[in-house]
N, C-alpha and C positions, 0 to 999 in steps of 0.2 A: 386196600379195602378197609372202610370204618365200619368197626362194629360198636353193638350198644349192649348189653344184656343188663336189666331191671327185673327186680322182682315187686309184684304190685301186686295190692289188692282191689278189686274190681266192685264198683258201688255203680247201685243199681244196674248192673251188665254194662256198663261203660268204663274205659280204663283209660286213663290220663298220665301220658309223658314227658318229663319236659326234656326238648333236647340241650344237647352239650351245644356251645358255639360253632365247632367243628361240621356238624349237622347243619346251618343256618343255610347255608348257598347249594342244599339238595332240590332237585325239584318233587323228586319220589323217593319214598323209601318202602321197602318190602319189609310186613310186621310178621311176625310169625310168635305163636302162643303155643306155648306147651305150658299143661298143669306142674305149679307146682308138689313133688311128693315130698310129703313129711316125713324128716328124718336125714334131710339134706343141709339143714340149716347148720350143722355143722363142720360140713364139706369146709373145706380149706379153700378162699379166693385166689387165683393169679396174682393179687395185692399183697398178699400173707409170703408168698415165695421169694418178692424180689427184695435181693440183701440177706438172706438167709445164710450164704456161707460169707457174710462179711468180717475180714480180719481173720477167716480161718483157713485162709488157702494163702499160696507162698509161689511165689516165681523168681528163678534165680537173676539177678541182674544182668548176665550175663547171656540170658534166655536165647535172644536172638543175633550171637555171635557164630559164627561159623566154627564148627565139628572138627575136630581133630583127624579124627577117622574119614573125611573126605577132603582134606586139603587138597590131596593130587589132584581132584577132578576141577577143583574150583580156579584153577590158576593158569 
């Protein structure tokens, strides 16, 4: 499923989106409008998260080598 979420402002009660490419070959799309409340504008994006713990997490190289402690069953 493609989503879209935009925040707009609406002149003269008409509201104008342009879509991504990804949109181009829909035949429908379902709008749905919620106000928005002030005070969100500094809510944190989905965009802001990704790469957040880059360079600070660690996996041993050896990550996906087989257990010591289960060798009997593996063999």
């Amino acid at each position: 499923m493609k989503a879209l979420r935009k925040i707009v402002k609406p002149e003269n009660h008409h509201i104008t989106i342009e879509l991504p490419e990804e949109f181009s070959d829909e035949e429908k799309l379902e709008v749905i409008i919620i106000p928005f409340e002030k005070g969100n504008e500094n809510k944190a994006s989905r965009k802001e998260y990704y790469g957040k713990y880059a360079g600070k997490i660690w996996i041993s190289p050896d990550f996906n080598e087989p257990l010591e402690d289960f060798r009997e069953y593996m063999e």
